[in-house]
SEFI-499967 format. One record per residue (C-alpha): residue number from 1; x, z, y. Coordinates in nm, 2 decimals. Each point is the difference from the previous one (the first is absolute). Layout:
BEGIN
 seq      X      Z      Y
 NUM      X      Z      Y
...
REM end
This chain:
BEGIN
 seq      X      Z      Y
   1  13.88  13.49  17.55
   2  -0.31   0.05   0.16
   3  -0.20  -0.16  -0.17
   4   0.12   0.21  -0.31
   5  -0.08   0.27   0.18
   6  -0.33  -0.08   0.08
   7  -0.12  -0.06  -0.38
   8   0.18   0.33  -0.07
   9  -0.19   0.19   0.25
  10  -0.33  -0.20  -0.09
  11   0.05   0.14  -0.37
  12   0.08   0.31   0.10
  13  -0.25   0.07   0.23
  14  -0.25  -0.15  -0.26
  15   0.15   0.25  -0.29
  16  -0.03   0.32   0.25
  17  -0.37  -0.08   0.06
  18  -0.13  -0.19  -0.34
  19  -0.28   0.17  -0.11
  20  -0.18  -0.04   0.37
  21   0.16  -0.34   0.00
  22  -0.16  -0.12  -0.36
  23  -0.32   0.16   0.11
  24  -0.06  -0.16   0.34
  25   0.14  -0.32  -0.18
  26  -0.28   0.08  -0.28
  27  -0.25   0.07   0.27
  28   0.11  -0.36   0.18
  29  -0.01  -0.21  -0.30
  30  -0.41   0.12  -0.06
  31  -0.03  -0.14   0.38
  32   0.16  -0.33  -0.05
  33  -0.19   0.00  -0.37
  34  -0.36  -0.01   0.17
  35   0.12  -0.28   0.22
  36   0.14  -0.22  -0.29
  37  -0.33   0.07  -0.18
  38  -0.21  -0.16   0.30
  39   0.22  -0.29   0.04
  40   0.05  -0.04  -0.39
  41  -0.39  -0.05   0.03
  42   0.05  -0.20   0.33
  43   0.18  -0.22  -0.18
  44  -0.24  -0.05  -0.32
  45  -0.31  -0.04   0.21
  46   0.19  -0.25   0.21
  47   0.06  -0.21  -0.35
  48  -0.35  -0.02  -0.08
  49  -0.12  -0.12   0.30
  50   0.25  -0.23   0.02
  51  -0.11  -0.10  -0.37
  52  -0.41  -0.03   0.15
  53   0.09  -0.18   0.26
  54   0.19  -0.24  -0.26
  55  -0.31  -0.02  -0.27
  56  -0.28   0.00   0.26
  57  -0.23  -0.29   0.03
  58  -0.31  -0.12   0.17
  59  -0.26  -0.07  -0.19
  60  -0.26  -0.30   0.22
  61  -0.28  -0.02  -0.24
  62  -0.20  -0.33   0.07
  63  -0.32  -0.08   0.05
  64  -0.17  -0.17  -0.31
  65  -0.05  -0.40   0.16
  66   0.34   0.04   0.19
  67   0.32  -0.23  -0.07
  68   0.29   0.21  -0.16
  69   0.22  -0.24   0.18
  70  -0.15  -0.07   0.33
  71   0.00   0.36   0.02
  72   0.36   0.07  -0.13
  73   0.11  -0.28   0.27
  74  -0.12   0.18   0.30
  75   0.14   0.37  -0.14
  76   0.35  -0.16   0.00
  77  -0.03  -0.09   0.36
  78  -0.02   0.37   0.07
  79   0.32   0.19   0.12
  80   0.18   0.18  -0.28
  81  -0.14  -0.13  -0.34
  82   0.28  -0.06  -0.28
  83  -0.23  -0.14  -0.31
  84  -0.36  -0.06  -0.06
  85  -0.07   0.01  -0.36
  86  -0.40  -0.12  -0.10
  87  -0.14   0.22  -0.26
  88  -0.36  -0.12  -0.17
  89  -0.25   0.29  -0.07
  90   0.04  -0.08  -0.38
  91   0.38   0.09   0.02
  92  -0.06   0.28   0.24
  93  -0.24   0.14  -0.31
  94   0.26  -0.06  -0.23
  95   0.28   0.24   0.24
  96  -0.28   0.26   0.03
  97  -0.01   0.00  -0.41
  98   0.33   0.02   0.00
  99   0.01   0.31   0.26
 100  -0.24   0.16  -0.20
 101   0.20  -0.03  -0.35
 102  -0.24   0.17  -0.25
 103  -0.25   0.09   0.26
 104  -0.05  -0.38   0.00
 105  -0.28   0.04  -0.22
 106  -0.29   0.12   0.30
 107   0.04  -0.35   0.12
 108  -0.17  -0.15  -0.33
 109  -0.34   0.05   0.09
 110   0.05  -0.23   0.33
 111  -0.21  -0.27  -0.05
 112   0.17  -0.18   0.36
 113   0.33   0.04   0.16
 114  -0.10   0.18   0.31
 115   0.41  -0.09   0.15
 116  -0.02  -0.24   0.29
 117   0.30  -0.27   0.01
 118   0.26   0.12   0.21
 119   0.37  -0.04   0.17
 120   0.29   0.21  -0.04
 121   0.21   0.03   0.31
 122   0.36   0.14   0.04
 123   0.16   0.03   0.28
 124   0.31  -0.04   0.16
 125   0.24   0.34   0.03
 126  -0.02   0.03   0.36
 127  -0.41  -0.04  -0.02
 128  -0.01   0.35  -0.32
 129  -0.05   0.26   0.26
 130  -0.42   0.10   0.02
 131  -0.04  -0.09   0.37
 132   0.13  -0.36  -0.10
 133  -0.19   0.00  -0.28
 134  -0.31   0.13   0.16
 135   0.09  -0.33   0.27
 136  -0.01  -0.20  -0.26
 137  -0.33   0.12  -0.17
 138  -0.18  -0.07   0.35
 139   0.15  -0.38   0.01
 140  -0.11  -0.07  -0.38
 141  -0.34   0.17   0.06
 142  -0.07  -0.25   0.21
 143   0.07  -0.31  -0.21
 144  -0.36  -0.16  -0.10
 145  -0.04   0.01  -0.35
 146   0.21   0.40  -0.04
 147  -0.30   0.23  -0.04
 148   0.21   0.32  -0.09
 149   0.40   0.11   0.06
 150   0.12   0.28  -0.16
 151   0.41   0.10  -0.03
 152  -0.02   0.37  -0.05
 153   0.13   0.08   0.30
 154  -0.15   0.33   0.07
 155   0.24   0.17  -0.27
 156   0.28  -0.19   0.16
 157  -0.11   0.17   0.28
 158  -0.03   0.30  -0.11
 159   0.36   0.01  -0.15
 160   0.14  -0.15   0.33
 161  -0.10   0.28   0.16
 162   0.13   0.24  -0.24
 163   0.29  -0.14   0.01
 164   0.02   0.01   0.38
 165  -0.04   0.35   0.01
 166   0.27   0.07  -0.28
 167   0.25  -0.15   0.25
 168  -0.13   0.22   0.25
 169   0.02   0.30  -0.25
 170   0.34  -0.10  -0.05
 171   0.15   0.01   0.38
 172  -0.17   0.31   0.04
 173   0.10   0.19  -0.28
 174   0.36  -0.12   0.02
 175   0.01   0.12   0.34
 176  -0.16   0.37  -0.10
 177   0.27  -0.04  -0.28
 178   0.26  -0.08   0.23
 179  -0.05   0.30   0.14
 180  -0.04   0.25  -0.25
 181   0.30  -0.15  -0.16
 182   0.24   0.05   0.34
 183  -0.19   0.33   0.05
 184   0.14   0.15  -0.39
 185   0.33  -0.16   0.09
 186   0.04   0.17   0.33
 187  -0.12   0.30  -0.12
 188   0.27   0.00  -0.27
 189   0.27  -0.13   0.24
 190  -0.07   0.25   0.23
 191   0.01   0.24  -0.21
 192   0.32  -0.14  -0.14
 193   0.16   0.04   0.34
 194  -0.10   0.32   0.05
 195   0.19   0.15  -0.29
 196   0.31  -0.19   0.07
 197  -0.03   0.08   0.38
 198   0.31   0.24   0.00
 199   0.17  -0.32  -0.21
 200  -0.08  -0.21   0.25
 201   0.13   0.22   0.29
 202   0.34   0.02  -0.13
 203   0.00  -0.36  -0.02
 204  -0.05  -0.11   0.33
 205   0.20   0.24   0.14
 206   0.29  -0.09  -0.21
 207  -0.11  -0.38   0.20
 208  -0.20  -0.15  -0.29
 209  -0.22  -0.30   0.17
 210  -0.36   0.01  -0.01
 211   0.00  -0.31  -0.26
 212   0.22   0.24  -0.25
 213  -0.25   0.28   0.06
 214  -0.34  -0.21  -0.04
 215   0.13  -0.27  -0.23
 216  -0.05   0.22  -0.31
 217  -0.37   0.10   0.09
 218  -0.07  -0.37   0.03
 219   0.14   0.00  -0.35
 220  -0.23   0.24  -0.08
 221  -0.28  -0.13   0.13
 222   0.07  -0.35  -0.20
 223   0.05   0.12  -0.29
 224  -0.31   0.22   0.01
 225  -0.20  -0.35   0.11
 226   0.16  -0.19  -0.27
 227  -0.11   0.30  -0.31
 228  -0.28   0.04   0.14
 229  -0.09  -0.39  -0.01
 230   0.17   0.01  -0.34
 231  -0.19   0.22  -0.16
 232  -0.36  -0.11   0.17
 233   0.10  -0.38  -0.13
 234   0.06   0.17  -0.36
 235  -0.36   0.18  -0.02
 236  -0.18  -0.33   0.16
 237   0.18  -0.22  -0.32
 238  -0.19   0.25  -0.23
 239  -0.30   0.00   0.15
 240   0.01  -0.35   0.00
 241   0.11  -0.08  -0.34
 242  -0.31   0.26  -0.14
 243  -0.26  -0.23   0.26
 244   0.18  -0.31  -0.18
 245  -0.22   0.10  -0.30
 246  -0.34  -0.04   0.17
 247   0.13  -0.25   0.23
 248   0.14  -0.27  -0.16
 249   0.06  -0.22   0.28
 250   0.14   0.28   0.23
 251   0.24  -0.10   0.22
 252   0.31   0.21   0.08
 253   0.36  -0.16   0.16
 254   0.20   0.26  -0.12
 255   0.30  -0.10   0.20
 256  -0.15  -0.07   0.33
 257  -0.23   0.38  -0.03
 258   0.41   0.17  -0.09
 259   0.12  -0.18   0.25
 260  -0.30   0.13   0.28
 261   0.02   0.36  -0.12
 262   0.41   0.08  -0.01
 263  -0.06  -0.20   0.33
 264  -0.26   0.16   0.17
 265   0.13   0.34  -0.14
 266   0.32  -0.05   0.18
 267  -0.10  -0.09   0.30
 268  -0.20   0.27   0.05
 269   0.29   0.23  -0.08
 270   0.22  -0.07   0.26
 271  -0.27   0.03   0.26
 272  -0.11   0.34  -0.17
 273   0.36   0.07   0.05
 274   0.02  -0.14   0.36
 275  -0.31   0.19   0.08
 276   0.14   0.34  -0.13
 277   0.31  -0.07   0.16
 278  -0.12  -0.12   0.32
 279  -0.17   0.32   0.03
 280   0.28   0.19  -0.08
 281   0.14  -0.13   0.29
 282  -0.23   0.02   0.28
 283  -0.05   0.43  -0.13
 284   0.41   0.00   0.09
 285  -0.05  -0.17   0.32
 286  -0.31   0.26   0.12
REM end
């Protein structure tokens, strides 16, 4: 009986209120929507590091008289190396043609392959991060017979840290989110109460408990979280099927992102609602 009573008054309360209860939720869902768009990106930055540090190599280029093997030997003593491949300076010509497709024709005029002989080294997953790789480098350096190393790791590095402060980003604006989003809700919910105060009188005097009282605001409040979620989910899938034109590898887990906003949208409702009523309370009590 209760309970009916509960999604009666939640709907009722919604109905005498709508148009400031679609607003706020309108108002909440832009919110949530600029924290889904950071970790939307989050999440695509995070994929192509994870694809560098998959494809990255070092490349040991070797001195001219030096042994290919001897030297390949004492680089798979080192900590962390997966596969050293040899790769003469004729076929390393032959890749740079090939990376070159029709500019290929600028290297014609080369009387002598000016490519040293070199190694390419993968590594081991736990040894992709730059400041193993950069470990690494140091160790190969000093093999006799290496006269250069070069991996690419500065861009790695750069994209590490971009990625580091995306996380960052994304703590910090879900928690100014957080509380813009409670702040509409309790705003709403307060005002909410305020209009049903004479409503809610009559009902405790006539002994109505305080869970009977509260329990459709809470409602409320949920609801509101879970439309507001709902509709910033909706306008993220848009945005994200238009960036699927320019982007083809763009990544975007539907499920999981629906299942963080109505989430996220609802939680945040019921403390908006426990914040608005909260206050209620302690005005009563001075």
């Amino acid at each position: 009986m209760s309970i009916t009573f509960v999604l009666k008054e939640t709907f009722r309360t919604i109905k005498l209120n709508k148009l400031n209860f679609f607003f706020s939720a309108t108002v909440q869902a832009l919110c949530l929507l600029l924290l889904l768009i950071f970790v939307t990106i989050t999440l695509n930055l995070t994929s192509v590091v994870k694809e560098v540090h998959n494809r990255i190599e070092i490349y040991a280029f070797l001195d001219e008289k030096s042994s290919y093997q001897k030297v390949a030997d004492k680089v798979f003593l080192i900590a962390g190396i997966k596969e050293v491949r040899y790769v003469s300076q004729d076929e390393a010509l032959e890749e740079l043609k090939d990376d070159l497709g029709e500019d290929a024709s600028l290297l014609k005029g080369i009387d002598k392959n000016p490519l040293p002989n070199s190694l390419r080294i993968k590594l081991e997953q736990d040894f992709q991060s730059s400041f193993k790789i950069r470990e690494v480098e140091k160790k190969i350096s000093a093999i006799p017979g290496i006269k250069e190393v070069w991996s690419g790791r500065e861009v790695l590095e750069k994209l590490e840290r971009l990625l580091r402060i995306a996380f960052f980003s994304n703590f910090l604006l879900l928690a100014i989110v957080g509380l813009a989003v409670i702040f509409i809700i309790f705003q709403n919910i307060e005002s909410t109460i305020f209009h049903r105060r004479r409503e809610i009188e009559i009902m405790r005097l006539v002994g109505a408990t305080d869970y009977l009282v509260n329990a459709p605001f809470y409602g409320q409040g949920f609801l509101q979280g879970i439309l507001g979620g709902l509709i910033a989910f909706l306008i993220l899938s848009l945005l994200a099927y238009l960036a699927s034109f320019a982007l083809p590898k763009f990544l975007f887990p539907h499920f999981y992102l629906f299942l963080f906003a109505i989430t996220l949208g609802s939680i945040l409702g019921i403390f908006g609602s426990y914040a608005a009523l909260a206050r209620i309370k302690e005005r009563k009590n001075n």
